[in-house]
ROZA-968157 format. One line per field, with one value per residue (C-alpha): x, y, z; chain. Coordinates in steps of 0.2 Angstrom, whole numbers, plus 5000, padded with zeros to 4 digits. Example, Ala and Ser with C-alpha at 12.3 -4.5 7.8 and 13.67 -1.06 7.14 Angstrom:
2
east [5062 / 5068]
north [4978 / 4995]
up [5039 / 5036]
ch [A / A]
This chain:
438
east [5201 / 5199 / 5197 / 5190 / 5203 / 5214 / 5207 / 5213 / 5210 / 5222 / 5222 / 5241 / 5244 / 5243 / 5226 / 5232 / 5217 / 5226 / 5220 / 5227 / 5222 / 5232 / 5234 / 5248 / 5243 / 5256 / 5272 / 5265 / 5257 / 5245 / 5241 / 5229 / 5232 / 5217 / 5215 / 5194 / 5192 / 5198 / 5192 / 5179 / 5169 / 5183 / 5186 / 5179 / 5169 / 5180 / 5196 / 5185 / 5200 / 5210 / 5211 / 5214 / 5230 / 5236 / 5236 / 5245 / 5259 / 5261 / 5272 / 5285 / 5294 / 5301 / 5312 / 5327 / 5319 / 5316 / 5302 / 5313 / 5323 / 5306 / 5301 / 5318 / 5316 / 5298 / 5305 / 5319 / 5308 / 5297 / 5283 / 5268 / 5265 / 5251 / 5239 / 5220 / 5205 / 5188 / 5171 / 5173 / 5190 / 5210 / 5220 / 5237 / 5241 / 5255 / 5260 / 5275 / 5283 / 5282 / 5304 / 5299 / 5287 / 5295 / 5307 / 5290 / 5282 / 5293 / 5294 / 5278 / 5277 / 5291 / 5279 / 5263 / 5272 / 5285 / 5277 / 5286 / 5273 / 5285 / 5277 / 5282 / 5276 / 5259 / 5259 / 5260 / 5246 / 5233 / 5239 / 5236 / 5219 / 5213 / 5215 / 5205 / 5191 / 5192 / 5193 / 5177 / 5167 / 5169 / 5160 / 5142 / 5141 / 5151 / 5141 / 5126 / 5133 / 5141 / 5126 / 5116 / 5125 / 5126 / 5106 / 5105 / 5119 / 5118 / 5130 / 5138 / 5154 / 5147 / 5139 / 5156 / 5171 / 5181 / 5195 / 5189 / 5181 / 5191 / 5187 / 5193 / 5210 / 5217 / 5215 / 5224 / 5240 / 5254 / 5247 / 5232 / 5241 / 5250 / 5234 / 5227 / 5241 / 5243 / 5224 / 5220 / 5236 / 5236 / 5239 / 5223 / 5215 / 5224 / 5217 / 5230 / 5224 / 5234 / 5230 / 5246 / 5259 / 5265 / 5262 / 5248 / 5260 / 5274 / 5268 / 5256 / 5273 / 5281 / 5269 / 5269 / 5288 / 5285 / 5272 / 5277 / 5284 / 5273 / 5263 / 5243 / 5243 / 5234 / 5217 / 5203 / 5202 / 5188 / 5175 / 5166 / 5146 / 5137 / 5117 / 5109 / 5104 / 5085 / 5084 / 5069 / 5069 / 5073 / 5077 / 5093 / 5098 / 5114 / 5114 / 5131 / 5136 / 5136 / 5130 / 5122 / 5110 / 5116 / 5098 / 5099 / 5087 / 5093 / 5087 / 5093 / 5096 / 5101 / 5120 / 5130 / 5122 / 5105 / 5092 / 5088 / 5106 / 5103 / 5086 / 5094 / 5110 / 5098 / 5087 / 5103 / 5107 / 5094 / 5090 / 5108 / 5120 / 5126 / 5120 / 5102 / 5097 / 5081 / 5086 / 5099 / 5086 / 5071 / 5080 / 5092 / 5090 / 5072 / 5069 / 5082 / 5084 / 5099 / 5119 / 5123 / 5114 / 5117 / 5111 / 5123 / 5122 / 5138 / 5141 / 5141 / 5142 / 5127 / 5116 / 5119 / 5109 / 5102 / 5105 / 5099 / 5107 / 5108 / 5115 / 5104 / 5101 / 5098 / 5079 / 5076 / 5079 / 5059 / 5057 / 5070 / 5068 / 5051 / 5055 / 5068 / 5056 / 5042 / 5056 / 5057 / 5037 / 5036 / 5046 / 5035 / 5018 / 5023 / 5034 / 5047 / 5044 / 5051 / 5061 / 5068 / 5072 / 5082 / 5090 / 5096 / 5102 / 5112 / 5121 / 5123 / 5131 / 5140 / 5146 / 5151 / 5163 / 5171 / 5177 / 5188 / 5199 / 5215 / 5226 / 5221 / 5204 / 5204 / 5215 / 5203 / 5188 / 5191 / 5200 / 5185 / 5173 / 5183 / 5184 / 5167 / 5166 / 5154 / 5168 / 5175 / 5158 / 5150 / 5157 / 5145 / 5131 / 5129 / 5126 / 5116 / 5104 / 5103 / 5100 / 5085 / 5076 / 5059 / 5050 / 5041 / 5055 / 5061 / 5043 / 5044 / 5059 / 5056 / 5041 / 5052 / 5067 / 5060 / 5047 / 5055 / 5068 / 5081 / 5083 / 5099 / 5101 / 5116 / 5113 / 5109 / 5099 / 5084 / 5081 / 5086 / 5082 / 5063 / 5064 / 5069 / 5058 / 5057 / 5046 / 5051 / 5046 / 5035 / 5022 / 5020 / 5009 / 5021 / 5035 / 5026 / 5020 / 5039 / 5043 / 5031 / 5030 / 5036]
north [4960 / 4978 / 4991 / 5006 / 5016 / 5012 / 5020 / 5037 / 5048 / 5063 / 5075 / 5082 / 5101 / 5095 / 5085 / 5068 / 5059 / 5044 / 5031 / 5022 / 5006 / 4998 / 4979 / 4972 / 4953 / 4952 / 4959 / 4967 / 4983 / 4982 / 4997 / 5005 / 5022 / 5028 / 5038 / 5046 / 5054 / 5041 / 5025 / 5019 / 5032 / 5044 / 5037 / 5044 / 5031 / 5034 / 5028 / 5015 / 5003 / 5019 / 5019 / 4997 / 5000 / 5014 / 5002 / 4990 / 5002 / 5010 / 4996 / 4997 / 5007 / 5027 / 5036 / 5031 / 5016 / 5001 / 4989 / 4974 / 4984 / 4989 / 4969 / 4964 / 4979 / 4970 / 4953 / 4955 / 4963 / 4949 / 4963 / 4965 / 4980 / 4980 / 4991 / 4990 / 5000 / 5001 / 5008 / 5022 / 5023 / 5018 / 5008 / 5004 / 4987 / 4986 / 4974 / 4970 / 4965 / 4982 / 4985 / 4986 / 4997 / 5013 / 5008 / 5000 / 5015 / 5026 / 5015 / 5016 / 5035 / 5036 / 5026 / 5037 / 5054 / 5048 / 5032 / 5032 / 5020 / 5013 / 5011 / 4993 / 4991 / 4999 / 4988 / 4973 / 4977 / 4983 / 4964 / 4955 / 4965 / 4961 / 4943 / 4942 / 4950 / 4939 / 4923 / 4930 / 4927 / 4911 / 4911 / 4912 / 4920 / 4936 / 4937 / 4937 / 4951 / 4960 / 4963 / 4965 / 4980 / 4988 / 4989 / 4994 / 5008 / 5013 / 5030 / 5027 / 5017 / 5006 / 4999 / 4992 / 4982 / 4987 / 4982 / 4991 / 4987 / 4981 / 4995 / 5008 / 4999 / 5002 / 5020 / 5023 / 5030 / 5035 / 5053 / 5049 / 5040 / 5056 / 5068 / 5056 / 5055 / 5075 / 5078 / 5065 / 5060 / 5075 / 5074 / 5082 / 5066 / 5053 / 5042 / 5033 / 5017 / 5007 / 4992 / 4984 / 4983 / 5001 / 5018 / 5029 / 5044 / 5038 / 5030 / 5047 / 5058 / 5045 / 5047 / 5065 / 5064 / 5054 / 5065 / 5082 / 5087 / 5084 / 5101 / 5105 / 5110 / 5126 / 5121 / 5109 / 5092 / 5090 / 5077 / 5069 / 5070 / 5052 / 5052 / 5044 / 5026 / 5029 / 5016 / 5006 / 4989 / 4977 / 4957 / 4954 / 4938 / 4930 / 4914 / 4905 / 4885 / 4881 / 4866 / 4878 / 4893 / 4906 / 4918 / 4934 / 4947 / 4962 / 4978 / 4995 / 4998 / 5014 / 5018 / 5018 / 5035 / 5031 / 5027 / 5010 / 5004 / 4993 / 4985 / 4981 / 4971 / 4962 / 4957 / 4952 / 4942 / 4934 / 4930 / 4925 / 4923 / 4905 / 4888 / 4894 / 4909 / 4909 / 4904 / 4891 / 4881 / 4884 / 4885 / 4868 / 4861 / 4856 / 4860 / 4856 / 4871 / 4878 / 4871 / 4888 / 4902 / 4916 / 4936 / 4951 / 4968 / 4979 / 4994 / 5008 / 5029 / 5029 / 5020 / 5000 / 4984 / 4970 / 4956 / 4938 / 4924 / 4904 / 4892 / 4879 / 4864 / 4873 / 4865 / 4874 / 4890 / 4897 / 4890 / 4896 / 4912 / 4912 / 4907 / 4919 / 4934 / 4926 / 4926 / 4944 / 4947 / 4939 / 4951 / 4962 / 4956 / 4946 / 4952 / 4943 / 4931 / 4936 / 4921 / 4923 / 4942 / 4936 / 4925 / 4936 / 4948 / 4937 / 4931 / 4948 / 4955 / 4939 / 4940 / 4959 / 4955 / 4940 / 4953 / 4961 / 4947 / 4953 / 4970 / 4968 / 4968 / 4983 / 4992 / 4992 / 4993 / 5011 / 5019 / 5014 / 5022 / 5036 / 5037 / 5036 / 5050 / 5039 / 5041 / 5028 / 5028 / 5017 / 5002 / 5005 / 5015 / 5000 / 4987 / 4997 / 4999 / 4983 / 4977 / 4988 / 4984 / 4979 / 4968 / 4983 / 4992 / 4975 / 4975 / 4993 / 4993 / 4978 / 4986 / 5003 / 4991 / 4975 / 4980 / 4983 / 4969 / 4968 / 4952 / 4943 / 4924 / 4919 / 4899 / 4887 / 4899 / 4885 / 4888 / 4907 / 4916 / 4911 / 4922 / 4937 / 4952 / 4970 / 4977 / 4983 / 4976 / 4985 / 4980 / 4965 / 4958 / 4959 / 4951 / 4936 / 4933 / 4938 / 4922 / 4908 / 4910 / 4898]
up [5932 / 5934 / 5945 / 5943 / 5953 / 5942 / 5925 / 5920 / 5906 / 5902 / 5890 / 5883 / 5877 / 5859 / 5859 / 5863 / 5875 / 5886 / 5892 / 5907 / 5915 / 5927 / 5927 / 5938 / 5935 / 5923 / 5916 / 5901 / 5891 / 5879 / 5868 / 5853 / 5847 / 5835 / 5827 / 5829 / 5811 / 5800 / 5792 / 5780 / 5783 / 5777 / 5761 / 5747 / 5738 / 5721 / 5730 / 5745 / 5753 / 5754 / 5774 / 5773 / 5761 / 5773 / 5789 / 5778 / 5772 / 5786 / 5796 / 5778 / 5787 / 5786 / 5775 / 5786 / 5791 / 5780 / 5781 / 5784 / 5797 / 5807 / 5807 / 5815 / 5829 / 5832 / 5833 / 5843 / 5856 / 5855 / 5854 / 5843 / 5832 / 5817 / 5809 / 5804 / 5798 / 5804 / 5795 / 5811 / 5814 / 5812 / 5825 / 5829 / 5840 / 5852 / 5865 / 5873 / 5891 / 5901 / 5900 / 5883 / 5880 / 5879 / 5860 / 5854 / 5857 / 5850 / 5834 / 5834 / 5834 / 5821 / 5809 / 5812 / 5809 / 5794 / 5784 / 5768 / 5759 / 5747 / 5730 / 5729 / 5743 / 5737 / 5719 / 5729 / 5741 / 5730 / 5719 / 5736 / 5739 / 5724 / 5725 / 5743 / 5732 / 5717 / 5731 / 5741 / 5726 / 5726 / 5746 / 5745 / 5762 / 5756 / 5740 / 5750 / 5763 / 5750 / 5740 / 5755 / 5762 / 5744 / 5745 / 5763 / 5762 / 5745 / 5741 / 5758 / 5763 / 5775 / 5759 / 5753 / 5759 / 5768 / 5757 / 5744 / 5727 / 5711 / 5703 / 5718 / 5721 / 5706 / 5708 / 5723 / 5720 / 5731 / 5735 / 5742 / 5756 / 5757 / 5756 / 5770 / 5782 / 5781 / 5783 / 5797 / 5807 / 5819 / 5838 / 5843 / 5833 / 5843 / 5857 / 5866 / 5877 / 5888 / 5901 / 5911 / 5925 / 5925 / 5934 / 5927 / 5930 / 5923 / 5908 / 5906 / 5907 / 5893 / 5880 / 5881 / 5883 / 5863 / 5855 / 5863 / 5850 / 5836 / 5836 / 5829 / 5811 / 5811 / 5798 / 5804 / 5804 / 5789 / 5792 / 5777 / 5778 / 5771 / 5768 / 5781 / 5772 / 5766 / 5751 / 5751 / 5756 / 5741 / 5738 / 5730 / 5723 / 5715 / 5708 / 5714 / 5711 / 5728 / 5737 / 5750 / 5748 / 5760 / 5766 / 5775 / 5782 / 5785 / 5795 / 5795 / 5812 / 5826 / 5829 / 5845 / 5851 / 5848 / 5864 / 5854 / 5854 / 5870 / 5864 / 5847 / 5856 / 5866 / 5853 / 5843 / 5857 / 5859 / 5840 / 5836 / 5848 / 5854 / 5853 / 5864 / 5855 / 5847 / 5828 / 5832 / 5842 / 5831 / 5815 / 5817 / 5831 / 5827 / 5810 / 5802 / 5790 / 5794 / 5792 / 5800 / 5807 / 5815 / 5818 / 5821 / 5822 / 5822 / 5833 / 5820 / 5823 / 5811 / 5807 / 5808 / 5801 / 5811 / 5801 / 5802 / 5790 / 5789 / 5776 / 5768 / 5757 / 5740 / 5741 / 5759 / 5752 / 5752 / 5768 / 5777 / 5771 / 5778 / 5795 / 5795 / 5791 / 5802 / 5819 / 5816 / 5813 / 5830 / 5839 / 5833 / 5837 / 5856 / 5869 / 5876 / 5891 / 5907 / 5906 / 5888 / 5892 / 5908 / 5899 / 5885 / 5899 / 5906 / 5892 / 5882 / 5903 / 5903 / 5886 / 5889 / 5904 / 5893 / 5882 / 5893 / 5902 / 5893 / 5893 / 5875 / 5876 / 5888 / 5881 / 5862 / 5873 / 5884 / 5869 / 5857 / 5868 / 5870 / 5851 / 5846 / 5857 / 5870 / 5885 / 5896 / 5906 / 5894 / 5902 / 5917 / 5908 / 5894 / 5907 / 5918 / 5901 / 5897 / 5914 / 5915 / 5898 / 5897 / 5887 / 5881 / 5875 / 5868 / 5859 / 5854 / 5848 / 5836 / 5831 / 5825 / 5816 / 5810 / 5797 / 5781 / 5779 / 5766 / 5759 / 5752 / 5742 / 5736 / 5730 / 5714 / 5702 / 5700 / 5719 / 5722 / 5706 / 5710 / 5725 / 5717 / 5717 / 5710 / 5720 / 5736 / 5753 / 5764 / 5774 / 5787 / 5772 / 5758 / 5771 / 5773 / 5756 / 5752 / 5762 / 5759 / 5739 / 5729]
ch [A / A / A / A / A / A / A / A / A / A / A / A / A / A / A / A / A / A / A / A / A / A / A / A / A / A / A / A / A / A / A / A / A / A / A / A / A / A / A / A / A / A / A / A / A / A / A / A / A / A / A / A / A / A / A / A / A / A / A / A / A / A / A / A / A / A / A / A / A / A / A / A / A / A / A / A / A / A / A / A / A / A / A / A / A / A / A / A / A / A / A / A / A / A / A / A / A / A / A / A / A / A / A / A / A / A / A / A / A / A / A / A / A / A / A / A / A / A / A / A / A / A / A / A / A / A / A / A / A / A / A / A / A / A / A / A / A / A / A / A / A / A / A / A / A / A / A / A / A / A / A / A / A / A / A / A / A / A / A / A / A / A / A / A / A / A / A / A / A / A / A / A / A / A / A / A / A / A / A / A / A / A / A / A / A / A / A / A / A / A / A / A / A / A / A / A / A / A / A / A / A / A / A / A / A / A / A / A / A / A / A / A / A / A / A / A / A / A / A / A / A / A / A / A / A / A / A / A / A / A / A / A / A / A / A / A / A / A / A / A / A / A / A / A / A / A / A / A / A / A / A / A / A / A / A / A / A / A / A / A / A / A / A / A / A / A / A / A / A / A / A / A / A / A / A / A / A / A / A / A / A / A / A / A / A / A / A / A / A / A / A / A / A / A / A / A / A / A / A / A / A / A / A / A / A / A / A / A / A / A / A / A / A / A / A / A / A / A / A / A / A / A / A / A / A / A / A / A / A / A / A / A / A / A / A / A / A / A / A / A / A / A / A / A / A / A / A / A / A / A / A / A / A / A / A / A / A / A / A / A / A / A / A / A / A / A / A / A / A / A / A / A / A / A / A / A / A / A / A / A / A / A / A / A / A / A / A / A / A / A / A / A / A / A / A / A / A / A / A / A / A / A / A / A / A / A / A / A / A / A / A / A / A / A / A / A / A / A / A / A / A / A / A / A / A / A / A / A / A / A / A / A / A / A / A / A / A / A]
């Protein structure tokens, strides 16, 4: 769908990077603007959900435009326009037919440089907040992940939701929206990237035309500093009345920059993704242990976590826990067939080109890249790396990452709380005596 004539990046006077990708296949521009320093990461941990409850507030309008006058302009365009935040950065959503574009873009920059975060508006988020938060305890899955990621990232905010905690919320007043927008939403931290039916030129010389005006403040953007996670590994349980235990094994892993990015996709890929990875077929398909099961591992600026996870029948619960830790041990202590690497290339390459079939999907993917500071390049360096991985590096880099396993049971106490262990994880040894007790 797209060719690489066709992408541009620009830089305006006042620090704006655009991206341009042109897409005649239909009458339509779809846009992110992000912002590079902000998100979860740029909350302090005191007032977490700070950067969620701005992407919320931000579409209630400005001081001379009202919330309900901004939805109207949206819908009589037909067009899309919404907000969200990232543990690495903060994004805008736009999409509209192309004779469009240029009044959802200004509304659009209207919003970003004059919110008036209504305190109505505030009270009624944080209440709404709240409630997701109170509901997600009743899921065992977000139990298990939540307390999970508190032991992997402790003092850190990929440790907590990205809503925020019900203790954070209710701190977040008005002013800290204020203190956020001034400190962060500067032209020199904007990426803007579009894909669609227009002229690179001509849409290059309109958003410069829209933000020109908007000028550098004159002190330095102020970027938080988090400890890198070092917490030993530990096994965390919650007893939860459920009909299901829900197991999870996680590993700290590299971030986006890191030389073992590639290898930990792939091995991702090849543990969790799809009906023929490695646990889906060994896990249910012919055990039987697992209602759901599944691996991911996020692409993070710092350091991310490879995590594996399944639901089970509460009685299950040691043994799935074991075959989870012993899929990982393998990695460690075989390299992959030829085949099964093959295989996992492919469908990690063909997944990759999946992703960007729609001006949407381009659009988020170039100004990502060009957010987390890895340059539109990656979209032909990435492939390239993981066409040319071998099952040595697979091996080594399991070696590196898959030892000291975090583990997460949320489940019926009589079959969980059994599990539960002070002592932290360590050695191969420990791991599998971790899984098979009991």
């Amino acid at each position: 769908m797209r060719c690489h004539h066709s992408l541009q990046r620009r830089l305006l006077p006042n620090g704006i990077v655009v991206v341009l990708t042109e897409n005649p296949a239909a009458d339509l521009v779809a846009g992110r603007i992000f912002l590079r320093q902000a998100g979860a990461c740029w909350d302090s941990l005191p007032k977490a959900g700070l950067s969620q409850l701005l992407a919320a507030l931000i579409m209630k309008g400005t001081p001379t435009l009202s919330a309900q006058t901004v939805a109207e302009t949206v819908e009589s365009l037909g067009a899309h326009l919404g907000s969200e935040a990232a543990s690495d950065y903060w994004v805008i959503n736009l999409k509209t037919i192309t004779a469009d574009f240029p009044p959802i873009l200004a509304l659009a920059a209207r919003l970003l440089r004059e919110p008036a975060f209504p305190e109505d508006e505030l009270r009624l988020a944080k209440h709404q907040t709240l409630q997701t938060l109170q509901s997600q305890r009743s899921q065992p899955f977000n139990v298990a992940f939540q307390q999970l990621r508190q032991a992997m990232y402790p003092d850190h905010p990929y440790g907590l939701s990205l809503l925020g905690t019900e203790t954070s919320l209710p701190q977040i007043t008005r002013q800290d929206l204020l203190d956020y927008h001034q400190a962060y939403f500067r032209p020199d931290n904007f990426v803007i990237s579009l894909s669609g039916n227009f002229d690179s030129d001509r849409m290059a010389a309109l958003v410069e035309k829209t933000f020109q005006d908007w000028p550098v403040p004159a002190q330095s953007l102020i970027c938080p500093q988090w400890p890198v996670p070092v917490s030993a590994p530990q096994t965390s349980v919650t007893a939860h009345n459920s009909q299901q235990s829900v197991v999870m094994v996680g590993y700290l892993g590299a971030g986006v920059k890191s030389a073992d990015y590639a290898p930990l996709k792939l091995i991702n890929t090849y543990l969790g993704a799809g009906l023929s990875s490695r646990l889906f077929v060994r896990l249910r398909e012919k055990q039987g242990l697992a209602y759901d099961v599944s691996a991911f591992y996020p692409t993070r600026l710092q350091s991310s976590q490879l995590v594996m996870y399944l639901g089970t029948a509460p009685e299950k619960t040691a043994l799935a826990l074991g075959e989870l830790l012993r899929e990982a041990e393998r990695l460690t202590e075989e390299p992959l067939g030829a085949g099964e690497l093959d295989a996992a290339k492919n469908k990690l390459l063909g997944q990759y080109a999946l992703g960007k079939q729609t001006n949407g999907e381009i659009a988020h993917l170039f100004g990502w890249y060009e957010t987390l500071g890895l340059g539109v390049a990656f979209d032909e360096t990435f492939p390239e790396r993981i066409r040319a991985l071998t099952t040595a590096e697979i091996q080594s880099a399991a070696q590196r990452y898959l030892r000291r396993p975090y583990l997460s049971l949320a489940g019926p106490a009589e079959f969980v709380e059994p599990l539960g262990s002070d002592r932290p994880l360590g050695n191969s040894e420990e791991i599998k005596f971790s899984g098979r007790d009991n």
